[in-house]
PAZAPA-4460 file (N, C-alpha, C; in steps of 0.05 Angstrom, whole numbers, plus 32768, in hexadecimal, padded with zeros to 4 digits):
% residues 303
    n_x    n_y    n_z   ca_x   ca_y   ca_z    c_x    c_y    c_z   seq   type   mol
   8197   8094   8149   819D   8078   814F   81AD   806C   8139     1      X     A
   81C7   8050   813E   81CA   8046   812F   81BC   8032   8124     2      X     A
   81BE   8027   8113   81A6   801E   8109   81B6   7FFC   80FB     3      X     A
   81B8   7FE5   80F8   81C3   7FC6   80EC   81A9   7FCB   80D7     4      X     A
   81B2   7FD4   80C2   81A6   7FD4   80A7   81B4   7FB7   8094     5      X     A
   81AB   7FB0   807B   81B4   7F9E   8070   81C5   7FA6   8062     6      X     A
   81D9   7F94   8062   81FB   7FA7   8058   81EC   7FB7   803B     7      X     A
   81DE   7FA9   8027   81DC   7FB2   8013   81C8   7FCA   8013     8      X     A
   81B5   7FCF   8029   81A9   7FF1   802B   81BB   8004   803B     9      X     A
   81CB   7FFD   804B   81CE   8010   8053   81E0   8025   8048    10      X     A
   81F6   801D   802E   8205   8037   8024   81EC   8043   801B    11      X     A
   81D7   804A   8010   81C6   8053   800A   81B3   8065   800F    12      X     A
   81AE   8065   8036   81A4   806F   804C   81A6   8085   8044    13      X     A
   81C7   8094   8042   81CA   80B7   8043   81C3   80C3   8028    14      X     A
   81BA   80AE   801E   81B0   80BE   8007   8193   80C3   7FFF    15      X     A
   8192   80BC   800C   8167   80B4   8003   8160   80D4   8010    16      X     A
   814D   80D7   7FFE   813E   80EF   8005   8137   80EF   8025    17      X     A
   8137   8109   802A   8129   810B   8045   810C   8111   8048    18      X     A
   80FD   8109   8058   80DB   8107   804A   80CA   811E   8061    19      X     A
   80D6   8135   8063   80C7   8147   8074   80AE   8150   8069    20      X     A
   8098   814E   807E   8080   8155   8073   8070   816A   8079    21      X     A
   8088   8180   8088   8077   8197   8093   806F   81A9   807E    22      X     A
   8076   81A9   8067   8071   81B9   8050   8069   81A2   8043    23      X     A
   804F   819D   803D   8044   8189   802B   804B   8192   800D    24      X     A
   804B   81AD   8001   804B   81B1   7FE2   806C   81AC   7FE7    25      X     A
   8086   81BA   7FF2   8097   81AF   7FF2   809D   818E   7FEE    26      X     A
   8093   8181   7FFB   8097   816A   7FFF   8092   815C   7FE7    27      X     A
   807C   815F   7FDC   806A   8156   7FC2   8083   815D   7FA2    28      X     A
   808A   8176   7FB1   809D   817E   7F92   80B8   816B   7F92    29      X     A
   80C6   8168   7FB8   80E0   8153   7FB7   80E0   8139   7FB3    30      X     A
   80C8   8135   7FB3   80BB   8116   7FA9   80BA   8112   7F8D    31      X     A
   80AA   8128   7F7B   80AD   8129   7F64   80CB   8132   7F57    32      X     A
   80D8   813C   7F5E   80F9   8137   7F56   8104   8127   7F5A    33      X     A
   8104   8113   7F78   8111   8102   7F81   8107   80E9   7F66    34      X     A
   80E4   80EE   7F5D   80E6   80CE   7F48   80EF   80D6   7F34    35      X     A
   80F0   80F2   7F28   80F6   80FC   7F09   8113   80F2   7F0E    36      X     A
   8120   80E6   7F25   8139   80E6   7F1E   8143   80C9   7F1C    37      X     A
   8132   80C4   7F2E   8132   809D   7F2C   8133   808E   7F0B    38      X     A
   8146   8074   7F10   814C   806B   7EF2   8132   8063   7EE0    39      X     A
   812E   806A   7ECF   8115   805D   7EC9   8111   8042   7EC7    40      X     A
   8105   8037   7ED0   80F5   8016   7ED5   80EC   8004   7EBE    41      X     A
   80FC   7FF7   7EB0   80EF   7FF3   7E96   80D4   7FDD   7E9E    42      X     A
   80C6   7FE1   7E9C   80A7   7FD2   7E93   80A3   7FC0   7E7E    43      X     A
   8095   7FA0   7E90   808D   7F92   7E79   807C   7FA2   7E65    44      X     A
   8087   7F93   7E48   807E   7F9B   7E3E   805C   7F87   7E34    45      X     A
   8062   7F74   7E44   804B   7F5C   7E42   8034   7F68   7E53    46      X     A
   802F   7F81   7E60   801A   7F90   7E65   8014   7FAC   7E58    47      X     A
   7FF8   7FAE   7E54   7FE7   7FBB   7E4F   7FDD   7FDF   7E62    48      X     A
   7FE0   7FEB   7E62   7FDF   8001   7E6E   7FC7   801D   7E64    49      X     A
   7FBD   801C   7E7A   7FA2   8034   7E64   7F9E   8044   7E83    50      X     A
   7F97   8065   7E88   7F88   806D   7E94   7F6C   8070   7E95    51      X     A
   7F5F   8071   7EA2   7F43   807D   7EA3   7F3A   8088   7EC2    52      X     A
   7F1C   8082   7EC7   7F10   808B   7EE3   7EFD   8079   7EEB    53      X     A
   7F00   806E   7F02   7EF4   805C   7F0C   7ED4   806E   7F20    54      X     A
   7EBB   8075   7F14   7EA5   807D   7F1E   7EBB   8096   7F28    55      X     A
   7EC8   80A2   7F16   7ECF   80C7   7F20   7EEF   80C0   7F2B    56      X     A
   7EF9   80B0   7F33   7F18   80AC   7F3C   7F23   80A2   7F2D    57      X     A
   7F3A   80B4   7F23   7F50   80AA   7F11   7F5D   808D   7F19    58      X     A
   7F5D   807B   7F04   7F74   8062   7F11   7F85   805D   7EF2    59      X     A
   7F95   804A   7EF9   7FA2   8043   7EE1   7FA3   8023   7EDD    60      X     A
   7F9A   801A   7EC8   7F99   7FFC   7EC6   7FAF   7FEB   7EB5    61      X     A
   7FB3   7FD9   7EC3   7FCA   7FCA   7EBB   7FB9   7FAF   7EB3    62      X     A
   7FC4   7FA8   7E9F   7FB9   7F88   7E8B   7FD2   7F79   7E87    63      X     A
   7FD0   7F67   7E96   7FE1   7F5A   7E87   7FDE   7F47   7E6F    64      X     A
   7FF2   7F41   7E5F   7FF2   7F2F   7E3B   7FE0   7F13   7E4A    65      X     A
   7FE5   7F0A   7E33   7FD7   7EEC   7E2A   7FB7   7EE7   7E2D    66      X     A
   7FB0   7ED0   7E3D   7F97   7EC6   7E3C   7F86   7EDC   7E45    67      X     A
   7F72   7ED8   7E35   7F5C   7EEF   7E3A   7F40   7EE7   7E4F    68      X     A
   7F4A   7EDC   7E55   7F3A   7EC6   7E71   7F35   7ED9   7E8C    69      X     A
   7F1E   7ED6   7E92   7F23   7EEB   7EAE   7F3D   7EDC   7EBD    70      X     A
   7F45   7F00   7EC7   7F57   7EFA   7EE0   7F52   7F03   7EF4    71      X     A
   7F69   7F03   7F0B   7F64   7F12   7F22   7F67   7F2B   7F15    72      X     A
   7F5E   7F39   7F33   7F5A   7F58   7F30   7F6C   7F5D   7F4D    73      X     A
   7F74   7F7A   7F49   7F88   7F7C   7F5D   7F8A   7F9B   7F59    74      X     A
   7F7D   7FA6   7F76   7F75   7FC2   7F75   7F8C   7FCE   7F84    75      X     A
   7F9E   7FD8   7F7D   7FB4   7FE3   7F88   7FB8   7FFD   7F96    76      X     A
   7FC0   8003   7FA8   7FC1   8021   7FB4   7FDF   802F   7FC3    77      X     A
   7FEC   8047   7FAC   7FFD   804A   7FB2   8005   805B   7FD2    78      X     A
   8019   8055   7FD8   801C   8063   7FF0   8028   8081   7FFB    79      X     A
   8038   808C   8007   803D   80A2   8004   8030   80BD   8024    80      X     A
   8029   80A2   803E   8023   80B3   804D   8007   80C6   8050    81      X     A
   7FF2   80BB   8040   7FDB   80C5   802E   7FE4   80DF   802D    82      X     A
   7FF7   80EE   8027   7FF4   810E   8022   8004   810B   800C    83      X     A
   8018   80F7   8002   8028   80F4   7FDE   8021   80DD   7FCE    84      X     A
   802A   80DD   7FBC   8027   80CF   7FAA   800F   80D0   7F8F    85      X     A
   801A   80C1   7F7F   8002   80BE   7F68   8000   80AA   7F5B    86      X     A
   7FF9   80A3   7F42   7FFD   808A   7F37   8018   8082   7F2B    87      X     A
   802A   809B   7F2F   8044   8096   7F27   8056   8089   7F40    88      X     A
   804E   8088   7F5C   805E   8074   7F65   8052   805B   7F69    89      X     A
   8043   8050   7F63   8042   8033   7F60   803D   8027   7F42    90      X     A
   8047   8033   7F2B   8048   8030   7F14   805A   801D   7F0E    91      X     A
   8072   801A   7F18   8088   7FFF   7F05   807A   7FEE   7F16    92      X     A
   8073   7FF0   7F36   806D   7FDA   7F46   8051   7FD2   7F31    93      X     A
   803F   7FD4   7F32   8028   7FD7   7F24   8028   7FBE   7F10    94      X     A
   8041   7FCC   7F01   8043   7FBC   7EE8   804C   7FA5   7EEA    95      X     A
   805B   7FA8   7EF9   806C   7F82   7F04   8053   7F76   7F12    96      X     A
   803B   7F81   7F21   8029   7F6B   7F2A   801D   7F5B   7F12    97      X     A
   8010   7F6E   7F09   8005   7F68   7EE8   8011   7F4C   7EDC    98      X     A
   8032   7F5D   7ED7   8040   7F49   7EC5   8042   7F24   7ED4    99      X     A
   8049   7F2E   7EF1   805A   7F16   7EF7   8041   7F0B   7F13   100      X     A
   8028   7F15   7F18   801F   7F0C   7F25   7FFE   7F02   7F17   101      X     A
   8003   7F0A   7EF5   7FE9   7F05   7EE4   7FD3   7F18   7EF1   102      X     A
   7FCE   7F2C   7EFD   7FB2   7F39   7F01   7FB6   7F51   7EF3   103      X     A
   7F9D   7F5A   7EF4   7F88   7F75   7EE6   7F96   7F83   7EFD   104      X     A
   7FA2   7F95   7EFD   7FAD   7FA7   7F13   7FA1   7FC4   7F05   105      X     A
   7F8D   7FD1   7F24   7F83   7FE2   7F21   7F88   7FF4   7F37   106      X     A
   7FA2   800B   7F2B   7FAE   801F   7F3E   7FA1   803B   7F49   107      X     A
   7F95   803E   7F5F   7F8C   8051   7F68   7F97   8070   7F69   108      X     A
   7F8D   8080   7F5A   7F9D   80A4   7F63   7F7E   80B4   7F78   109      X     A
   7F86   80A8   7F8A   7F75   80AF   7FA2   7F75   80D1   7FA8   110      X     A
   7F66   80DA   7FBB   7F6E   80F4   7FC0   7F7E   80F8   7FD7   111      X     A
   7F8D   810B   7FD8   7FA5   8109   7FED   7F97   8120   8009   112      X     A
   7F9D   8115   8029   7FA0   812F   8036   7FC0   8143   8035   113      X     A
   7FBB   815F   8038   7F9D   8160   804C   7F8E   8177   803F   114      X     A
   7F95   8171   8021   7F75   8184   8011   7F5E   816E   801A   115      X     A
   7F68   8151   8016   7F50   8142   8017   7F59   8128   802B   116      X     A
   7F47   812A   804E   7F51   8123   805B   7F44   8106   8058   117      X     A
   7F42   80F5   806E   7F35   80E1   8072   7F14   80F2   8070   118      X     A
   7EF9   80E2   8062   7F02   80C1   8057   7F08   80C6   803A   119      X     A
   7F13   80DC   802D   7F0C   80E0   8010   7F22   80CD   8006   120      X     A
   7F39   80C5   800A   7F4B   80B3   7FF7   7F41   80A0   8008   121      X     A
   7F3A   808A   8010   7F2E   8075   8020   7F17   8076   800D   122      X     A
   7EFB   807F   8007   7EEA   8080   7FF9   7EF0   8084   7FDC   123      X     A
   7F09   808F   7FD6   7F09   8089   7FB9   7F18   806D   7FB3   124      X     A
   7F26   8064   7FC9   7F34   8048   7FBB   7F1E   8035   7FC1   125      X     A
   7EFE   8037   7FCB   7EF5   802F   7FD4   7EDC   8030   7FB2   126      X     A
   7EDD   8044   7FB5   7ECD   804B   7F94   7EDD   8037   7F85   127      X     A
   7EF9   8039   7F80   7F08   8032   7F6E   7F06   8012   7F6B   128      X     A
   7F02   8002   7F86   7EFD   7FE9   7F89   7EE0   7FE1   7F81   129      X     A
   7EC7   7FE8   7F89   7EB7   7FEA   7F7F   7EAE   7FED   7F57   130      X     A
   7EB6   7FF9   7F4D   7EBF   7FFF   7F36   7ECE   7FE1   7F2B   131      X     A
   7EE6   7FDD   7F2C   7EED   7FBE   7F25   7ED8   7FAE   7F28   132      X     A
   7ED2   7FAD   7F41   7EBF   7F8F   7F44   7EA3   7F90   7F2A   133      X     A
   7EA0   7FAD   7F28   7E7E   7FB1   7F1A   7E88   7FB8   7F01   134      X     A
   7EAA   7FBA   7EF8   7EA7   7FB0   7ED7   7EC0   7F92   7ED4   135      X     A
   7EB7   7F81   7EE9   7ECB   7F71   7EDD   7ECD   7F64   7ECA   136      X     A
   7EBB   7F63   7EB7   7EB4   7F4F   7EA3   7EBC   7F60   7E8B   137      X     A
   7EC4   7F7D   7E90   7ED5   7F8D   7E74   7EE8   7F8F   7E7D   138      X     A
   7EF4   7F8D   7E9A   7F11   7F8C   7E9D   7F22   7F6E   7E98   139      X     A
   7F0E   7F57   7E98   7F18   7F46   7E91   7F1E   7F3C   7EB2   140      X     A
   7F0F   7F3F   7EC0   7F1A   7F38   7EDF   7F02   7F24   7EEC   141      X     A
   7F0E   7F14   7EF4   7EF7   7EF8   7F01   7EE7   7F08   7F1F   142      X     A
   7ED9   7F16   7F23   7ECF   7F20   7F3B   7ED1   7F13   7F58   143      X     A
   7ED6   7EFA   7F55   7EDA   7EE9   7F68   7EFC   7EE9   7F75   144      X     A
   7F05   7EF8   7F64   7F22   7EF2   7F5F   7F30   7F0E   7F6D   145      X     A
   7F22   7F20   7F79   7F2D   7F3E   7F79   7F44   7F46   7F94   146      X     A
   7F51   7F4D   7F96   7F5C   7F51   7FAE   7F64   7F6D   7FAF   147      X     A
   7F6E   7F78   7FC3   7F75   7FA1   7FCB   7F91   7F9B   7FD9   148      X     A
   7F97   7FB1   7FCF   7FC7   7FB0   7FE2   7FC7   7FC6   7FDC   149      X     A
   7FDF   7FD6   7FEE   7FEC   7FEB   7FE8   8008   7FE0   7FF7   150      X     A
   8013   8000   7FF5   8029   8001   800F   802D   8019   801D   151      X     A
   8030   8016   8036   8033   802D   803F   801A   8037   8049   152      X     A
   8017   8052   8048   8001   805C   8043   7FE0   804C   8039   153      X     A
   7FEF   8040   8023   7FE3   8031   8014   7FD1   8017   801E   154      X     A
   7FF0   800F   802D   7FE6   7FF6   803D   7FD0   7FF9   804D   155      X     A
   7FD3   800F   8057   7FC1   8017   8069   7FA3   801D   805E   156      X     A
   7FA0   8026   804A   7F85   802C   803C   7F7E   8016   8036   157      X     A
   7F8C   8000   802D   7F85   7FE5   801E   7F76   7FD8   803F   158      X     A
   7F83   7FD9   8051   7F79   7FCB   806C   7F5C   7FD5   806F   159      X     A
   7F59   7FED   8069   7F3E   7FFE   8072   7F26   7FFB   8061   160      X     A
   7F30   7FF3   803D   7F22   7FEF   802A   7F16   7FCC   8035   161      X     A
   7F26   7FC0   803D   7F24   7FA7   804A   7F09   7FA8   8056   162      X     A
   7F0B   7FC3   8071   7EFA   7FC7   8086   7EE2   7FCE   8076   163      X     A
   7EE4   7FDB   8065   7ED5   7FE8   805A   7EBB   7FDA   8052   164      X     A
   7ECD   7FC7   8046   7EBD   7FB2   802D   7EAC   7FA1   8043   165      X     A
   7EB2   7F9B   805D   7EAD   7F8E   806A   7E8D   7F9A   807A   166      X     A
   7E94   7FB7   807D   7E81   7FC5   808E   7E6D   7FC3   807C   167      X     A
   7E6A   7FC9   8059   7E54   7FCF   8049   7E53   7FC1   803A   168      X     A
   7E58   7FA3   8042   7E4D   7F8A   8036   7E5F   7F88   801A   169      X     A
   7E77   7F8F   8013   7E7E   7F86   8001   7E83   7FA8   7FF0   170      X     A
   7E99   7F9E   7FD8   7EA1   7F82   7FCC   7EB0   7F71   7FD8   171      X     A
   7EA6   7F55   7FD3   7EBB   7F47   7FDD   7EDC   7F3D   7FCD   172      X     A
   7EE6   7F39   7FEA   7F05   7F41   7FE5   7F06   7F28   7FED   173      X     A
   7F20   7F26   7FD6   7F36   7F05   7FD7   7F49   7F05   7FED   174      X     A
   7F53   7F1B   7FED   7F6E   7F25   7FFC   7F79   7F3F   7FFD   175      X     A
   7F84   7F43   8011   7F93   7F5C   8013   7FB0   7F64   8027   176      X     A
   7FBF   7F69   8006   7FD6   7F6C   800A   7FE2   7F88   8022   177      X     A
   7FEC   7F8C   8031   7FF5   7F9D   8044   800E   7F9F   8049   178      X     A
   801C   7FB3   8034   8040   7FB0   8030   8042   7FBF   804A   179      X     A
   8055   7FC0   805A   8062   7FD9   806A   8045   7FED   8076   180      X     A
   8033   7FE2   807C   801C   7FEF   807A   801C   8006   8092   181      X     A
   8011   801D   808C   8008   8031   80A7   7FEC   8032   80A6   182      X     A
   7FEF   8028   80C8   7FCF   8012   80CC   7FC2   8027   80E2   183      X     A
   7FDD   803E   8101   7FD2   8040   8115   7FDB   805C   811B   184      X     A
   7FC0   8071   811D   7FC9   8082   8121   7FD3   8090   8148   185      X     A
   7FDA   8077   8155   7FDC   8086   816F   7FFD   8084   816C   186      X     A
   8003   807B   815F   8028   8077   8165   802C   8079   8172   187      X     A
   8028   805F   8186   8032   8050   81A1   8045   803C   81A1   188      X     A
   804A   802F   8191   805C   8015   8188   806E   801B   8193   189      X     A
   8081   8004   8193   80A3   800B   819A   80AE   8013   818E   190      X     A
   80A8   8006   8177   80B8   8010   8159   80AD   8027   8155   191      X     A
   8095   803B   815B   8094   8050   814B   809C   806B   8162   192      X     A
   80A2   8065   8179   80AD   8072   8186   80CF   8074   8186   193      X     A
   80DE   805D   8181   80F4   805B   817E   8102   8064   8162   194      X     A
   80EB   8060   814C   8102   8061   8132   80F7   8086   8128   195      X     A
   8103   8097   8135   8101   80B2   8128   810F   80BD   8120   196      X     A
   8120   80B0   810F   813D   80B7   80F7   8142   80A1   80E4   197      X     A
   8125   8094   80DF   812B   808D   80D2   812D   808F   80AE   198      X     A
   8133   807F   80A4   8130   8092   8081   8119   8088   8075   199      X     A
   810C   80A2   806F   80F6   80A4   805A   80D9   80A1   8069   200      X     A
   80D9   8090   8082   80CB   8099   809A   80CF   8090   80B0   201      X     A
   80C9   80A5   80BB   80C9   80A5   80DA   80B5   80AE   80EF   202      X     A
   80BD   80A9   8103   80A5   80BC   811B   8093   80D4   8111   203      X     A
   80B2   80F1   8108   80A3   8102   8107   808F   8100   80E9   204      X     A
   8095   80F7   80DD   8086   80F1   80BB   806B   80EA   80C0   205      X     A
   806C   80D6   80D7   8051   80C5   80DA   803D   80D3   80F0   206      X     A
   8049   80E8   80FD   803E   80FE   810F   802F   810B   80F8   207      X     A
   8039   811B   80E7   802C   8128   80D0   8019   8120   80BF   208      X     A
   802A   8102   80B4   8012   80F3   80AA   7FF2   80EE   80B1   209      X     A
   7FF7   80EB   80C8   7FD9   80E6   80DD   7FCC   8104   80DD   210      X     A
   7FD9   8116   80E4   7FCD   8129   80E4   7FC1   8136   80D2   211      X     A
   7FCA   813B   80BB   7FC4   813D   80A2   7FA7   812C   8099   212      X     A
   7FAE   8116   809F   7F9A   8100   8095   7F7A   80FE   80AB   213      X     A
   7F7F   8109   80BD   7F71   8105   80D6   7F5C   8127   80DB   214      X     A
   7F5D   8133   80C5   7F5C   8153   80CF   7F3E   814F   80D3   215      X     A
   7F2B   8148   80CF   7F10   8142   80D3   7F0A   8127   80DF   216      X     A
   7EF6   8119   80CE   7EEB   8101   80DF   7EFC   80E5   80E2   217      X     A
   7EFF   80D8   80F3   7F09   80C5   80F1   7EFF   80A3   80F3   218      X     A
   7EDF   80AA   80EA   7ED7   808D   80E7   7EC6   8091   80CC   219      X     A
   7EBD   8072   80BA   7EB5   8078   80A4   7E97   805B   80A3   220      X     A
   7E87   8059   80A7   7E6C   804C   80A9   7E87   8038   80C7   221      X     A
   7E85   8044   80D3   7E8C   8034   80F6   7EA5   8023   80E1   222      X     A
   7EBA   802E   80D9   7ECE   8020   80CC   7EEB   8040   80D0   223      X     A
   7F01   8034   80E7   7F10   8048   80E9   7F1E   8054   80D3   224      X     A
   7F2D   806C   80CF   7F41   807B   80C5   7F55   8062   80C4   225      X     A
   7F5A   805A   80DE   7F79   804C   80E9   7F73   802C   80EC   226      X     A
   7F7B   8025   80DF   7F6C   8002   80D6   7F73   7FF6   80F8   227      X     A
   7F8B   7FFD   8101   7F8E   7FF2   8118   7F7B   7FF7   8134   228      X     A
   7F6B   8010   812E   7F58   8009   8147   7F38   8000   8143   229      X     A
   7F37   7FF6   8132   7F26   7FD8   8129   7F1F   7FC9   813B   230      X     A
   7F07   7FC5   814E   7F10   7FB4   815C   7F09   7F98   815E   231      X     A
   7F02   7F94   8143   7EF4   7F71   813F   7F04   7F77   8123   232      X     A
   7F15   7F5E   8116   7F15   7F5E   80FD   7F10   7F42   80F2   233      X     A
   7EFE   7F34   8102   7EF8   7F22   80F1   7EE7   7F1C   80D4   234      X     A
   7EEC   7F18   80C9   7ED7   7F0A   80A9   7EEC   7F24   809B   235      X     A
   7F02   7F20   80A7   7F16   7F37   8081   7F24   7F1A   8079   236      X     A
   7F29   7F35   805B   7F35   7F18   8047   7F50   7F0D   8058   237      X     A
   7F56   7EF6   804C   7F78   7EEC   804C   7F8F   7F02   804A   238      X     A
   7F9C   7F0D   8056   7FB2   7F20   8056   7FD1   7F1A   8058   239      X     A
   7FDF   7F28   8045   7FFB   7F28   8048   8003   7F40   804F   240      X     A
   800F   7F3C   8061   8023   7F57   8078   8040   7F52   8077   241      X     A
   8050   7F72   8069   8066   7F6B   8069   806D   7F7F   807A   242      X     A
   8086   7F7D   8090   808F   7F97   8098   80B0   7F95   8098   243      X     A
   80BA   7FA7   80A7   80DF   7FAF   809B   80EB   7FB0   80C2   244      X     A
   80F7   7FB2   80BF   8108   7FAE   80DF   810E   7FCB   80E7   245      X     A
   810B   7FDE   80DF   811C   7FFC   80E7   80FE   8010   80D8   246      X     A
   80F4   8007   80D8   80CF   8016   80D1   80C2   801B   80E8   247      X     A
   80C1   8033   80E9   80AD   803A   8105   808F   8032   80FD   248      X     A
   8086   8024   80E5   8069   801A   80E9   8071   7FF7   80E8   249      X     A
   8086   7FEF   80F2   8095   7FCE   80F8   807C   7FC6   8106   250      X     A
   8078   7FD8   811D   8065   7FC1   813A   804C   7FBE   8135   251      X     A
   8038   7FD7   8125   801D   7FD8   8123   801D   7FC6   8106   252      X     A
   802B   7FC0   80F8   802E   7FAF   80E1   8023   7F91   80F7   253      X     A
   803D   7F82   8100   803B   7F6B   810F   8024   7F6B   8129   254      X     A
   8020   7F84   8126   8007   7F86   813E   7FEE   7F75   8131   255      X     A
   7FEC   7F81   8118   7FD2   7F7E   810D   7FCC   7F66   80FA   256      X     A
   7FE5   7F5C   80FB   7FEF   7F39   80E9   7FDF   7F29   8105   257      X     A
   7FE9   7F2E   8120   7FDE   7F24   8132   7FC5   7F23   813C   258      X     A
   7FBE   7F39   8136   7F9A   7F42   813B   7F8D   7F2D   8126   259      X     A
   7F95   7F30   810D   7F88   7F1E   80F8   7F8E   7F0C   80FF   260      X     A
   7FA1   7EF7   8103   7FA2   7EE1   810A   7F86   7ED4   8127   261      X     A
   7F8E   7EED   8137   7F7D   7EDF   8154   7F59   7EDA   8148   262      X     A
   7F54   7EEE   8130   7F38   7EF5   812C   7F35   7EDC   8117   263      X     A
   7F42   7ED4   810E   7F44   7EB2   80FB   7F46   7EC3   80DD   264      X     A
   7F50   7ED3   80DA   7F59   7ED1   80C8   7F7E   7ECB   80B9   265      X     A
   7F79   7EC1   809C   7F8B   7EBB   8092   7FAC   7ED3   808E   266      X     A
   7FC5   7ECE   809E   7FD4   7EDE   809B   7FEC   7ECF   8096   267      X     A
   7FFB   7EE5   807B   8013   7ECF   8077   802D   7EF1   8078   268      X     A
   8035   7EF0   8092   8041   7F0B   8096   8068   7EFE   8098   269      X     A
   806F   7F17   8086   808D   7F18   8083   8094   7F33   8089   270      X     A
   80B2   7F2E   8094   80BE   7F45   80A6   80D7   7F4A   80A4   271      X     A
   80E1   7F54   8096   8101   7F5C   8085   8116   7F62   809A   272      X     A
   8127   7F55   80A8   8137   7F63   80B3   814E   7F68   80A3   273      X     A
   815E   7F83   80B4   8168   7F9D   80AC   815B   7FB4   808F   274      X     A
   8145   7FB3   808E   8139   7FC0   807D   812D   7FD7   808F   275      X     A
   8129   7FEA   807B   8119   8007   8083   8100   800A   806F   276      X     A
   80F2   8020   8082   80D5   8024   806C   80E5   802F   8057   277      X     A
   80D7   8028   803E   80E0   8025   8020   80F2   8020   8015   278      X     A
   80FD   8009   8022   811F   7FF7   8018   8114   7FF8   8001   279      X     A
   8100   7FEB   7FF0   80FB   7FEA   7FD9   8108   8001   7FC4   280      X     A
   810C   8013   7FCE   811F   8029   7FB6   8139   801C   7FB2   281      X     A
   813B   800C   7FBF   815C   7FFB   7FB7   8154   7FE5   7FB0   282      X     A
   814B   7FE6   7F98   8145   7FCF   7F7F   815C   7FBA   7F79   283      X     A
   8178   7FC1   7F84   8182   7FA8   7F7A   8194   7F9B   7F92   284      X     A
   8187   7F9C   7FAE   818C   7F8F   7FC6   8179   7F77   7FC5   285      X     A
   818F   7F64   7FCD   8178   7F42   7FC9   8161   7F47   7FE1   286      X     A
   8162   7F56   7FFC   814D   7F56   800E   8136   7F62   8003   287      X     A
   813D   7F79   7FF4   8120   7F81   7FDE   8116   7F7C   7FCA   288      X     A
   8126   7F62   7FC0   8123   7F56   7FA3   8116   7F41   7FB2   289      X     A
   8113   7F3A   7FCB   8104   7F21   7FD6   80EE   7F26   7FE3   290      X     A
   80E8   7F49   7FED   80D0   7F53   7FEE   80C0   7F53   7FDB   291      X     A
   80CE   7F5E   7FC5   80B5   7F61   7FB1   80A8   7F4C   7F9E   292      X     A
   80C2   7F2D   7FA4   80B5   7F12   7F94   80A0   7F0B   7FAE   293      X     A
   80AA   7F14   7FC6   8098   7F04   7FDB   8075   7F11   7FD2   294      X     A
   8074   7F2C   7FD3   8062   7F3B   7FC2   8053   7F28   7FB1   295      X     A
   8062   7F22   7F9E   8053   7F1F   7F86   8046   7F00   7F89   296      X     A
   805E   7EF3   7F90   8051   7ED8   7F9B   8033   7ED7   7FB5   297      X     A
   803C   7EE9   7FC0   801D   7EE2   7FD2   8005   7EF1   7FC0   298      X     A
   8003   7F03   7FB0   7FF3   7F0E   7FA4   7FEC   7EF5   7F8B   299      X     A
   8000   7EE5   7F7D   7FF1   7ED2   7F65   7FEA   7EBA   7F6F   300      X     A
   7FF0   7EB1   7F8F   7FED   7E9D   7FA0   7FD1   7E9F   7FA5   301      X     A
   7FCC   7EB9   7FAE   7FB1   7EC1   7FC2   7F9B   7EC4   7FA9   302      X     A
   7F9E   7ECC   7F99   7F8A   7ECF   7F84   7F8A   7EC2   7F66   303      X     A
***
């Protein structure tokens, strides 16, 4: 298909990696060359950075400078299709929440399928949240104050950690952020039938993805795999939903802005046209420089 991208992504398109996932260790190694090659991101230096393990799961914590006053907390989860990623792709993002949105940002390295399918990365960003709330008073984080986001992938775990928190009484959540989120594993949409060329994902990506992710059970205390077949979501936190115009997860994104809305909850959803899943690799296009302030602003708004 042709595709009305925004003048400033689209010279860009033929270059971006291609994200085939039939060979998962393949995939994992062109990902890891594709960032070793990326410019490096310089980082405030007005945050603080330390690893550790949150009750057995690795995360990485971000502090930002000044007042030593509790802050928000802001449990982050990188994305990647749950079968990539680590704490090295939401690391510069990470650091810009910290810096420019003032929270304790606490980055999840979940376990990936499909060594480890559903619910094991779901239960560890779920450990991982848990963990913040029960040391906030050495992280320097107001408990009252906590919110969960990812993207992608991510988004999608953050929706479920939502569900999560909801099914087993807590912790309670301020908000939750849902970038580009993959929410539904039937890929029925229009958009996820239509866009299967597109860059970095598509149909067939998100066929794999599910599968991978799906290889055993697919419910967790009566709380789905796939946030979208939920079928009450009322009492979740306030949510921000962003999606892109040429993303085959476009419709189950605005599907589920709408579900929240009808169930009374709070939604403040934006929708990028001519963008693709992960415009964000083109850091110096104003449509992704206005994603990621829109980002930061609903994240220091909401908490």
């Amino acid at each position: 298909m042709t595709y009305a991208y925004d003048p400033e992504l689209a010279p860009w398109v033929a270059m971006l990696p291609k994200n085939d996932l039939t060979d998962i260790a393949a995939a994992r190694a062109n990902v890891a060359e594709v960032m070793a090659q990326l410019p490096e991101r310089e980082l405030p230096d007005t945050v603080t950075i330390r690893d550790t393990t949150a009750s057995g799961v690795p995360v990485r914590i971000y502090t930002p400078a000044g007042d030593s006053g509790p802050r928000p907390g802001f449990v982050f989860i990188h994305g990647g299709g749950f079968v990539l990623g680590d704490l090295e792709f939401a690391h510069a993002e990470s650091a810009r929440i910290a810096d420019e949105a003032g929270a304790v940002v606490v980055s999840v390295d979940y376990r990936l399928a499909p060594e480890h399918p559903f619910p094991a990365g779901l239960e560890d960003c779920y450990t991982a949240l848990g963990w913040t709330v029960d040391n906030a008073a050495d992280l320097g984080i107001d408990p009252a104050r906590v919110g969960v986001g990812g993207d992608s992938a991510g988004g999608g775990l953050a929706a479920s950690v939502a569900l999560l928190a909801r099914a087993r009484g807590g912790p309670a959540l301020r908000f939750q952020y849902l970038g580009i989120p993959e929410l539904d594993d039937r890929l029925e949409t229009v958009s996820m039938r239509a866009f299967v060329d597109t860059p970095l994902w598509n149909r067939p990506a998100a066929e794999l993805s599910w599968k991978y992710y799906l290889s055993g059970e697919s419910t967790l205390d009566g709380v789905h795999a796939a946030p979208a077949r939920a079928a009450d979501l009322s009492g979740l936190p306030p949510a921000f939903i962003s999606t892109c115009e040429f993303d085959p997860l476009r419709d189950e994104g605005l599907d589920y802005a709408q579900r929240l809305l009808q169930a009374g909850v709070s939604v403040e959803l934006h929708h990028y046209p001519g963008t693709f899943h992960g415009s964000g690799f083109v850091t110096d296009a104003a449509v992704t420089k206005r994603m990621i302030a829109d980002m930061i602003s609903a994240i220091r708004r909401a908490l």
